[in-house]
C-alpha positions, 0 to 999 in steps of 0.5 A: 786355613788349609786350602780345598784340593782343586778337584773339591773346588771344580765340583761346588761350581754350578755348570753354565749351562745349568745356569742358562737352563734355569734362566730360560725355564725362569723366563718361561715361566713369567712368561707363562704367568703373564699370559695366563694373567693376561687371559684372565683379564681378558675374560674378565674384562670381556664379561664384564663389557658383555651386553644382551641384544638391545635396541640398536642391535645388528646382526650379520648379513652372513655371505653365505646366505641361500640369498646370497648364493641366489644373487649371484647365480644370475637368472631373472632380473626381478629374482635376482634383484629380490635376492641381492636385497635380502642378501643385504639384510641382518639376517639371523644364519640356520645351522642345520647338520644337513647343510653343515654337519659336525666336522664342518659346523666349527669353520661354518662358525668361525666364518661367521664370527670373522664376518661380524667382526668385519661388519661390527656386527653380532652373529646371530644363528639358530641352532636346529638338529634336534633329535626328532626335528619337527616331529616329522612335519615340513623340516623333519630330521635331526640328529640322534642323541649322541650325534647332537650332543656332539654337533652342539659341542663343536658348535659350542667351542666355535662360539667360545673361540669368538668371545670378543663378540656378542653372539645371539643363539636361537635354540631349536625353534618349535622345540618346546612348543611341539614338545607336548605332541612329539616324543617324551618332553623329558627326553625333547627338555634333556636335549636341550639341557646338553645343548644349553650346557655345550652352547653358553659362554661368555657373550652368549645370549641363548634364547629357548623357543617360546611359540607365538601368540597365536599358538598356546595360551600364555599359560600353557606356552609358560608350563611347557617352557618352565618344564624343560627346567631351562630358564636360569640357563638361558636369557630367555625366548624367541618369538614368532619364529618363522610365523608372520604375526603382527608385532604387537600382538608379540610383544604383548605375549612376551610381556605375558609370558615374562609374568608367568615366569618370573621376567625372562626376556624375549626376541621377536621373529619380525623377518615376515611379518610386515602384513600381518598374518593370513589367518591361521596359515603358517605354511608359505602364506600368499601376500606376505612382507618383510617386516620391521629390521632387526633392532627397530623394537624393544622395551624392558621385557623384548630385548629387540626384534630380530629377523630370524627365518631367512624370507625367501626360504620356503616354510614346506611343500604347502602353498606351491613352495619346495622343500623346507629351508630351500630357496624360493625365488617368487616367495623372495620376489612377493615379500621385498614388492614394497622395499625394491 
């Protein structure tokens, strides 16, 4: 059999660095593969461990608490000494866009994310900007529409980024309870639709204002809940946020409420609460006390008790106290009397 001409032979070879090209995208792409691979495990096996806030449950104790920061500002010794010890406390984090708007309410989540882990602990954070806040009450502001949609976004993708921890959402507490008195609810169920839809992901515990029980009746809290067309999204409701009604009469309007609609959960607001309430005044009441700690209470129903309002935080300017959300040194100092 004639020979092939040398030049025909040369040809039909594939160069070496063909070959050295074709092993490295090979190996990228296994590689590629066994990540991609590795993701979904990962997810999986994180969806599958993910658990709702129980009893036994803790929260952060966030470094950057108005707390924190009065303790270590120094001043009186009696102040300083209330703010140390509620700086110490599991303490449920405030995102609001005043104090930590959208280009810097990822890295705000983020920190607290590492902190949780660093305490083997879950983060837990309110989430309010909601457009129209307050309905121009005590903590009027908020964010508008397009601006929301954004902040909760990023807030959003902060949490998903945190998937190897359990994250508890308080969604713009007094939104639903206010929302028969303030603005169209269609619009107020809209927002929080966006919100929901940008916040949950895996280990993502989203619970929607649900008022207390000495706001609306069971049946009217229940209407205004199930109108927003939220509560297959969600795990359920907050209670008693920022209020000071005793415990027990929470869990028995938890329970109320989980009846009317179907067994949605709740957790219970217990930051405030220790002496009960002073009649109908909401706004910085004289002679209140902490409460219960986070994670004291629960049953098939309430989930666990959570401090959410930060004590030491005034409610508005009613009842000598400043601005709502600022902190208020004697408030501190009256609600830990029992405890230091």
């Amino acid at each position: 059999m004639p020979r092939l001409p040398r030049s025909l032979r040369t040809r039909r070879r594939v160069p070496r660095a063909v070959l050295v090209a074709l092993a490295v995208v090979a190996a990228v792409a296994v590689i590629a593969l066994i990540a991609v691979v590795g993701n979904l495990v990962t997810t999986l096996f994180q969806t599958l461990a993910a658990r709702p806030p129980a009893v036994d449950t803790r929260i952060v104790a966030p470094d950057e608490s108005k707390a924190a920061q009065a303790a270590s500002a120094g001043g009186d010794a009696t102040e300083q000494a209330a703010a140390q010890w509620l700086a110490s406390q599991p303490t449920t984090y405030w995102l609001t866009p005043e104090i930590d708007p959208v280009d810097e309410v990822w890295d705000r989540v983020a920190h607290l994310a590492a902190e949780a882990r660093d305490q083997d602990a879950a983060l837990s954070i309110a989430v309010y900007g909601l457009p129209d806040r307050d309905c121009g009450n005590h903590s009027a502001g908020g964010l508008d529409p397009e601006s929301y949609r954004a902040w909760t976004q990023r807030i959003g993708d902060a949490l998903g980024n945190a998937s190897d921890i359990q994250k508890i959402v308080v969604l713009e507490p007094d939104s639903i309870a206010l929302s028969s008195t303030c603005g169209t609810p269609s619009d107020r169920a809209g927002y929080l639709k966006e919100a929901v839809d940008n916040i949950r992901g895996t280990n993502t515990w989203i619970y929607i204002d649900g008022g207390h029980s000495s706001w609306h009746p069971v049946k009217e809290m229940a209407d205004l809940i199930r109108a927003t067309g939220l509560l297959s999204d969600v795990r359920g409701v907050a209670l008693n946020v920022s209020n000071y009604q005793d415990t027990a009469a929470e869990f028995d309007y938890a329970h109320a409420l989980s009846d009317e609609l179907g067994g949605t959960h709740a957790v219970i607001d217990t930051s405030r609460n220790g002496a009960g309430p002073a009649g109908s005044e909401w706004c910085n009441p004289a002679g209140r006390l902490v409460g219960s700690p986070g994670g004291s209470f629960g049953d098939g129903v309430v989930d666990t008790n959570l401090w959410i309002k930060p004590p030491g935080e005034s409610d508005g300017e009613c009842n000598g106290g400043p601005t709502a959300g600022t902190w208020w040194p004697s408030a501190a100092v009256e609600l830990t009397r029992d405890q230091r």
